[in-house]
DRENGUMI-174031 format. One record per atom (N, C-alpha, C): residue number from 1; residue in one letter; chain; atom name; x, y, z. Coordinates in Angstrom, 2 decimals. Atoms other than C-alpha are relative to their C-alpha. Last residue first. Example, Ala and Ser with C-alpha at 12.3 -4.5 7.8 and 13.67 -1.06 7.14 Angstrom:
<sites>
+-----+------+-----+------+---------+---------+---------+
| seq | type | mol | atom |       u |       v |       w |
+-----+------+-----+------+---------+---------+---------+
|   2 |    s |   A |    N |   -0.82 |   -1.19 |   -0.06 |
|   2 |    s |   A |   CA |   13.67 |   -1.06 |    7.14 |
|   2 |    s |   A |    C |   -0.77 |    1.09 |    0.73 |
|   1 |    a |   A |    N |    0.89 |   -1.19 |    0.00 |
|   1 |    a |   A |   CA |   12.30 |   -4.50 |    7.80 |
|   1 |    a |   A |    C |    0.90 |    1.20 |    0.00 |
+-----+------+-----+------+---------+---------+---------+
</sites>
This chain:
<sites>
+-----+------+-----+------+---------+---------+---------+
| seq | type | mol | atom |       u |       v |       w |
+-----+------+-----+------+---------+---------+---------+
|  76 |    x |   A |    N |    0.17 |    1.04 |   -0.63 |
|  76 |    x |   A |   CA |   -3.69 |  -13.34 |   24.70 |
|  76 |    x |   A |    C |    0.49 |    0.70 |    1.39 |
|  75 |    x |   A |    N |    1.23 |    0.16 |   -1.19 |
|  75 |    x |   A |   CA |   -4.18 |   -9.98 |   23.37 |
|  75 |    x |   A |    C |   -0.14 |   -0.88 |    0.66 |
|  74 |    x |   A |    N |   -0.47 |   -0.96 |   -0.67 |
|  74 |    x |   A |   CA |   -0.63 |   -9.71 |   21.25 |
|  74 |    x |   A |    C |   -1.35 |    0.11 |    0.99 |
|  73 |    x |   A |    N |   -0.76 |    0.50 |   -0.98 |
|  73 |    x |   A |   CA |   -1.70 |  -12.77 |   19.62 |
|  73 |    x |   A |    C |    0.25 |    0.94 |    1.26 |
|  72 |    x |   A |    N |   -0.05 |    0.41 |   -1.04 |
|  72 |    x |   A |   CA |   -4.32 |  -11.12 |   18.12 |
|  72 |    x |   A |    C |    0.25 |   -0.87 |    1.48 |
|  71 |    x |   A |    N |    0.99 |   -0.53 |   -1.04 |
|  71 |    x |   A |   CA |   -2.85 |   -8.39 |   17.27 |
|  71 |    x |   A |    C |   -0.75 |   -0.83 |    1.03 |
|  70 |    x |   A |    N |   -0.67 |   -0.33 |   -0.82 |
|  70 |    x |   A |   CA |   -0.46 |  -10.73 |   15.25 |
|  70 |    x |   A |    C |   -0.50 |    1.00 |    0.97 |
|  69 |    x |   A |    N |   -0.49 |    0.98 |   -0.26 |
|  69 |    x |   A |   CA |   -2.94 |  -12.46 |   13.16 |
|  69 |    x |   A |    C |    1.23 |    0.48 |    1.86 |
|  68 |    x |   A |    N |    0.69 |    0.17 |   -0.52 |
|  68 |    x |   A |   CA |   -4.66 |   -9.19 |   12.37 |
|  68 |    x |   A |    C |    0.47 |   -1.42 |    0.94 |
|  67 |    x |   A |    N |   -0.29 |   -1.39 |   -1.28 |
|  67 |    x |   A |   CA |   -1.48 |   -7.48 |   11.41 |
|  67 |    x |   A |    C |   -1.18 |   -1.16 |    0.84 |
|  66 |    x |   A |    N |   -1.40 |    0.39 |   -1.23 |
|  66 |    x |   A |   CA |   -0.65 |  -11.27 |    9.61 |
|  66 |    x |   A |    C |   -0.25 |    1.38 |    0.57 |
|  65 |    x |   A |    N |    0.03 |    0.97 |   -0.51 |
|  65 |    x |   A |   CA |   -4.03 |  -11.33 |    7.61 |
|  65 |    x |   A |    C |    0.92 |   -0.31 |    1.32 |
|  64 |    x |   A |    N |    1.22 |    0.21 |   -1.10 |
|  64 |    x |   A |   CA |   -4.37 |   -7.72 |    7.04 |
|  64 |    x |   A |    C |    0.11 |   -1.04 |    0.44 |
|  63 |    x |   A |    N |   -0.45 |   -0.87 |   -0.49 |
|  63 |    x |   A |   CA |   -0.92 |   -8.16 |    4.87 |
|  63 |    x |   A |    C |   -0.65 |    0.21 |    1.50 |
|  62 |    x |   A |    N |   -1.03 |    0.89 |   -0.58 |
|  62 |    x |   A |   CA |   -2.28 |  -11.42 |    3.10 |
|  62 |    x |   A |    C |    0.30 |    0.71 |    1.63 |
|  61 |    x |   A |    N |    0.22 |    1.04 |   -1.14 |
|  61 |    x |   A |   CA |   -5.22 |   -9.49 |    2.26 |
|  61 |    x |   A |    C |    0.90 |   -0.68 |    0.91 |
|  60 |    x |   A |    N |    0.50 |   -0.91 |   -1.14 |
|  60 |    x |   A |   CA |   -3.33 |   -6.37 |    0.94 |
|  60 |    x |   A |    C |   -1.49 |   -0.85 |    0.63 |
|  59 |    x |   A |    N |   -1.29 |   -0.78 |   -0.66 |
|  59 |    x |   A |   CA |   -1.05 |   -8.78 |   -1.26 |
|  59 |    x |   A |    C |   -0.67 |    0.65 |    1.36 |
|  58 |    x |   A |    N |   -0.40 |    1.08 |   -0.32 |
|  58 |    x |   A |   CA |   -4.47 |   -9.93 |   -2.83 |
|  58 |    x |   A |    C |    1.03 |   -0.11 |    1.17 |
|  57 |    x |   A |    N |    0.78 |    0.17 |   -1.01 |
|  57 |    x |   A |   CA |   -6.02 |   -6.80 |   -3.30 |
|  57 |    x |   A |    C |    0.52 |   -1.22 |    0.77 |
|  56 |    x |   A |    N |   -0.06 |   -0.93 |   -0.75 |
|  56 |    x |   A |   CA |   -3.55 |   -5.67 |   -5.70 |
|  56 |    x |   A |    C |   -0.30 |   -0.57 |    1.66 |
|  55 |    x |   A |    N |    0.07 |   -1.37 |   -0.41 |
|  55 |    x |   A |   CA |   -4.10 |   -8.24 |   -8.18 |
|  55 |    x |   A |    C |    0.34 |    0.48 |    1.16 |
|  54 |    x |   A |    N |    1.31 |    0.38 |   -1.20 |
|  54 |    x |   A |   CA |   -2.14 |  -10.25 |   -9.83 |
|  54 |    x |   A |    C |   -0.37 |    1.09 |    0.90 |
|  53 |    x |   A |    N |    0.96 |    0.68 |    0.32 |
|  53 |    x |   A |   CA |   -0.71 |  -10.16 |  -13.39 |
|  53 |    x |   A |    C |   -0.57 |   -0.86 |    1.41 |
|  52 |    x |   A |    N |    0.49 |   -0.24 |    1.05 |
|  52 |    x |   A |   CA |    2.45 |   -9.02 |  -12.48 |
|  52 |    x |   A |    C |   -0.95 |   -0.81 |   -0.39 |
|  51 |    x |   A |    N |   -0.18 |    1.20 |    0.59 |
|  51 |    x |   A |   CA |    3.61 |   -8.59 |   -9.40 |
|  51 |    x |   A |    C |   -0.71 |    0.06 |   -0.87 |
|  50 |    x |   A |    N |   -1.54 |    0.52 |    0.85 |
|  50 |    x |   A |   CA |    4.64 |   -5.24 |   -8.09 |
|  50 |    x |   A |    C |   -0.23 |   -1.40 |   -1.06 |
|  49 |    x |   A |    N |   -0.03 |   -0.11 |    1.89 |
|  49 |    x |   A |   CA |    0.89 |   -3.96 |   -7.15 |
|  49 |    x |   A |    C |    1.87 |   -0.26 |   -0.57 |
|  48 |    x |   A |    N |    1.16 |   -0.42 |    0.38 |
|  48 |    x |   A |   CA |    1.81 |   -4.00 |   -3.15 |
|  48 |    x |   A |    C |   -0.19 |    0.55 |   -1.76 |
|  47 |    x |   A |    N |   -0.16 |    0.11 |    1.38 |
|  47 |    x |   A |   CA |    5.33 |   -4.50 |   -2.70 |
|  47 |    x |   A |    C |   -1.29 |   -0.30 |   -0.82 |
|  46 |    x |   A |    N |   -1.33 |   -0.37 |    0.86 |
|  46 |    x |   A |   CA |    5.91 |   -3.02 |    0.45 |
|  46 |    x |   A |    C |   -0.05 |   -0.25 |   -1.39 |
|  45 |    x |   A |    N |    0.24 |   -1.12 |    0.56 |
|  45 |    x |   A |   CA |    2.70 |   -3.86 |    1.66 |
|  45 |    x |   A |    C |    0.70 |    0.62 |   -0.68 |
|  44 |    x |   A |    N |    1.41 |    0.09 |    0.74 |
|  44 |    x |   A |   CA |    2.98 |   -8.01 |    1.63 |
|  44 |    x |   A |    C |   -0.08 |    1.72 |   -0.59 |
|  43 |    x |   A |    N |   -0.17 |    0.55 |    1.16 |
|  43 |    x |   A |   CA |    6.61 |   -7.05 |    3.08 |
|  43 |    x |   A |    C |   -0.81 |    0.06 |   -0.52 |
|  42 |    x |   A |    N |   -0.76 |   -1.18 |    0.82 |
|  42 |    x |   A |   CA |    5.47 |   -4.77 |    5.70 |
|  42 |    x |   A |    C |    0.05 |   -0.47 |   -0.58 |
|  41 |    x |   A |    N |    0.89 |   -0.77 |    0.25 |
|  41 |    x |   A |   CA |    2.81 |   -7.79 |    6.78 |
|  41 |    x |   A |    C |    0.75 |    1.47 |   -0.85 |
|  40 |    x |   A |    N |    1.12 |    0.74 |    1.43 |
|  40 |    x |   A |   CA |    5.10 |  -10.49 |    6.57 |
|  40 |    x |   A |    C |   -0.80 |    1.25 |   -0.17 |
|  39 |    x |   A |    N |   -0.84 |    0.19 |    1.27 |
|  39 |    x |   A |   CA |    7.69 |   -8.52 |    9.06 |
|  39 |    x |   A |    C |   -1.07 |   -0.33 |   -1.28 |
|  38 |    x |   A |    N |   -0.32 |   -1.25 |    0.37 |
|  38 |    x |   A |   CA |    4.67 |   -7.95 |   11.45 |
|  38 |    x |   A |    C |    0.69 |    0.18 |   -0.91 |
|  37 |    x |   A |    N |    1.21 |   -0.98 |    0.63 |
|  37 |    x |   A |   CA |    3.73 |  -11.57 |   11.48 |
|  37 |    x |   A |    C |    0.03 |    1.44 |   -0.67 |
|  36 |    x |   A |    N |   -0.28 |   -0.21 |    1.31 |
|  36 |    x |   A |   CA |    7.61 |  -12.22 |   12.02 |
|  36 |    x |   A |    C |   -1.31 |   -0.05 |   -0.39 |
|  35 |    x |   A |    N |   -0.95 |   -0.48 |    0.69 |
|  35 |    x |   A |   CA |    7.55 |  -10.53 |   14.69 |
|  35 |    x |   A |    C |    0.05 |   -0.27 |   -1.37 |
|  34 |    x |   A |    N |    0.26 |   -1.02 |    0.68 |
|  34 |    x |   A |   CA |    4.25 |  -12.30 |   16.10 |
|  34 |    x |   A |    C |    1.00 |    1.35 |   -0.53 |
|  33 |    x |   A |    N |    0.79 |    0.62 |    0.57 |
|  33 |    x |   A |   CA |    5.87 |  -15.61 |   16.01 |
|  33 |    x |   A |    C |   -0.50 |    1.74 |   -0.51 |
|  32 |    x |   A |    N |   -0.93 |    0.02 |    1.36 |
|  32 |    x |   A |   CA |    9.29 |  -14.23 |   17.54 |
|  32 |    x |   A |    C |   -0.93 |   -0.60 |   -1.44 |
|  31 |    x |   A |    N |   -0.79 |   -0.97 |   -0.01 |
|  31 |    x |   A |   CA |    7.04 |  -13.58 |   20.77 |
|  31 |    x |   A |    C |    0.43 |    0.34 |   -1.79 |
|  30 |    x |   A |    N |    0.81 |   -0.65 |    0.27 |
|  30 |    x |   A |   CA |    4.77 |  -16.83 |   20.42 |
|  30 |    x |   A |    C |    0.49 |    1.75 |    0.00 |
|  29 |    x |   A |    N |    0.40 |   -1.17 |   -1.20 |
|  29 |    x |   A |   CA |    7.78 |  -18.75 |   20.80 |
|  29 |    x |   A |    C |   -1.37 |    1.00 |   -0.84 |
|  28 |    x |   A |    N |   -1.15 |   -1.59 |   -0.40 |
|  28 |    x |   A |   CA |   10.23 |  -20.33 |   18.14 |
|  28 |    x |   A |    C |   -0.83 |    0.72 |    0.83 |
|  27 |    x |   A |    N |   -1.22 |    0.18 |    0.05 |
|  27 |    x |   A |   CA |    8.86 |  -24.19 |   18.12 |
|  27 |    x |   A |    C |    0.67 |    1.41 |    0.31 |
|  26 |    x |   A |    N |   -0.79 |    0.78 |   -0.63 |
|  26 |    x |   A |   CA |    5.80 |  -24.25 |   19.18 |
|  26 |    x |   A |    C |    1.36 |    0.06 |    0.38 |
|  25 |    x |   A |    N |   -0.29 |   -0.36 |   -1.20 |
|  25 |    x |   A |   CA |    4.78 |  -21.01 |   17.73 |
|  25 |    x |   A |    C |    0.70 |   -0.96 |    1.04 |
|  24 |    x |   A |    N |   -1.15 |   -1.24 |   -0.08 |
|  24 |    x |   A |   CA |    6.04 |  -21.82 |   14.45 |
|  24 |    x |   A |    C |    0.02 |    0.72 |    1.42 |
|  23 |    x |   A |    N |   -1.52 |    0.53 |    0.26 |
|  23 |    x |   A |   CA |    3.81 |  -25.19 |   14.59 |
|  23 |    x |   A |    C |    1.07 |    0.88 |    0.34 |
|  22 |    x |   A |    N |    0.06 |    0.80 |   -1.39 |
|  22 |    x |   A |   CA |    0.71 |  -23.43 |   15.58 |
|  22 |    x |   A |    C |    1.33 |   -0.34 |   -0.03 |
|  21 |    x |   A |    N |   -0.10 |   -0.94 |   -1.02 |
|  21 |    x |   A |   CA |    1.41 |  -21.16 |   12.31 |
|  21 |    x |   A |    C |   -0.09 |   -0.36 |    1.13 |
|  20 |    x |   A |    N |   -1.80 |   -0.09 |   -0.33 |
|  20 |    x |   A |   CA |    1.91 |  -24.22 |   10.23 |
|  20 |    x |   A |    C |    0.44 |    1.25 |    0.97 |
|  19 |    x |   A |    N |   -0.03 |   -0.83 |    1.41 |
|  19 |    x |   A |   CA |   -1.97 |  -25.01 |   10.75 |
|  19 |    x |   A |    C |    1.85 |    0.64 |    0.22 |
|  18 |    x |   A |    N |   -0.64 |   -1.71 |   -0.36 |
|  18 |    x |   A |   CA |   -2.05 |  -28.01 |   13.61 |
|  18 |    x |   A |    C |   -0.18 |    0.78 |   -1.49 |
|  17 |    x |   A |    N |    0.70 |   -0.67 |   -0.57 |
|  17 |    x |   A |   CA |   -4.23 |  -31.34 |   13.11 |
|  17 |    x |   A |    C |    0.14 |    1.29 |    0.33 |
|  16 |    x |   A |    N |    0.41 |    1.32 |   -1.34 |
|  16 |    x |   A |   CA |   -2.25 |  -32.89 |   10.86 |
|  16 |    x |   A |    C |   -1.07 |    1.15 |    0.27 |
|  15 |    x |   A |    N |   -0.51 |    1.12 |    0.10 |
|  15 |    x |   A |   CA |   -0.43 |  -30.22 |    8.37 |
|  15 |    x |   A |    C |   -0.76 |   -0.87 |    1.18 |
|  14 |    x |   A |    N |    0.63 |    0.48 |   -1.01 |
|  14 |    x |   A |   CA |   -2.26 |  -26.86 |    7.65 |
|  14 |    x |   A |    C |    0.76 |   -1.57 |   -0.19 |
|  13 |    x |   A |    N |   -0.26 |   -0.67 |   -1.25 |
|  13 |    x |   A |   CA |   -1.41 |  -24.38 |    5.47 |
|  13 |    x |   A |    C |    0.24 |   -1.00 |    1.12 |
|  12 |    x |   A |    N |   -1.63 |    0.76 |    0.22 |
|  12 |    x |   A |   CA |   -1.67 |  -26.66 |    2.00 |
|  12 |    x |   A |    C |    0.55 |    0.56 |    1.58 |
|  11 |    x |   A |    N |    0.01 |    1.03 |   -0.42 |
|  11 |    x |   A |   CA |   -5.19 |  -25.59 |    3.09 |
|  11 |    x |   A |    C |    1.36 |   -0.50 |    0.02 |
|  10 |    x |   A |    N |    0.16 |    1.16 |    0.88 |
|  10 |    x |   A |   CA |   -4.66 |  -22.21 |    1.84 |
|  10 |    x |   A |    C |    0.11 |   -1.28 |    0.64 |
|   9 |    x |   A |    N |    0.03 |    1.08 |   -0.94 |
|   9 |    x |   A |   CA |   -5.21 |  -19.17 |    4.46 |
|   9 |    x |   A |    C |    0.12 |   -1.38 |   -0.97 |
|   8 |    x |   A |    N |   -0.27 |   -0.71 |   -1.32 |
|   8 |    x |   A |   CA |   -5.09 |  -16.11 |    2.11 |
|   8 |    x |   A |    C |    0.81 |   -1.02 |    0.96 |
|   7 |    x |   A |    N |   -1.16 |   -0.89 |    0.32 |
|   7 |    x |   A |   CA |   -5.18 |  -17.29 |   -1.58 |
|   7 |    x |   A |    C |    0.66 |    0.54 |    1.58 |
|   6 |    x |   A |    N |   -0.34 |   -1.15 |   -1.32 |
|   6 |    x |   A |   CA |   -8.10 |  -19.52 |    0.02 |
|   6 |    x |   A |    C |    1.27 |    0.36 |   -0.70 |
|   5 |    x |   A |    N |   -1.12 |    0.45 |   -0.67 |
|   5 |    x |   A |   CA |   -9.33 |  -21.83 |   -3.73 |
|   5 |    x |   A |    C |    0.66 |    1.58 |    1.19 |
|   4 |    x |   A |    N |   -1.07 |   -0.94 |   -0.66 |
|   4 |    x |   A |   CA |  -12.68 |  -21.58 |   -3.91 |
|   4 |    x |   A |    C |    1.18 |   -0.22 |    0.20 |
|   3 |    x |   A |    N |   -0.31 |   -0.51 |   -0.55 |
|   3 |    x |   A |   CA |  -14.61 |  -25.20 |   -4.39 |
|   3 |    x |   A |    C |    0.96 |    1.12 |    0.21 |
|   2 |    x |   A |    N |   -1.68 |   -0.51 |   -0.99 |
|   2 |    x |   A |   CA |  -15.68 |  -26.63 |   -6.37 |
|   2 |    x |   A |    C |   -0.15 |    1.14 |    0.50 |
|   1 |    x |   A |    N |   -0.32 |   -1.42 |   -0.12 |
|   1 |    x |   A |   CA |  -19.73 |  -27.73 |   -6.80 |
|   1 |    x |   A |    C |    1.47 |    0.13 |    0.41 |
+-----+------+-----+------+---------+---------+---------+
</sites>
């Protein structure tokens, strides 16, 4: 049976035991981490149906991915 490929979260994400988002906090701060969550997320919406020959929904997962990503940093 294959497997799904994550458009959202893609394995390529993930190096060793960390996902490259662990990594980004390491290194630049959980501050400047969820900034540029927020950035990713206008972008993703900003150009919502621009690309051609994909859909919509896709972009406006990503988008949800980094508000939700960065909320819930912002609760630690």
């Amino acid at each position: 049976m294959s497997q799904t490929y994550d458009y959202i979260n893609p394995e390529h994400y993930k190096k060793g035991d960390k996902e490259v988002y662990e990594m980004m906090i390491d290194i630049w701060g959980v501050d400047a981490y969820i900034k540029h969550c927020e950035m990713c997320a206008f972008k993703y919406r900003m150009r919502l149906g621009a690309k051609p020959d994909q859909p919509i929904e896709r972009d406006l997962k990503k988008a949800e991915w980094y508000e939700s990503k960065a909320n819930e940093l912002k609760s630690k």
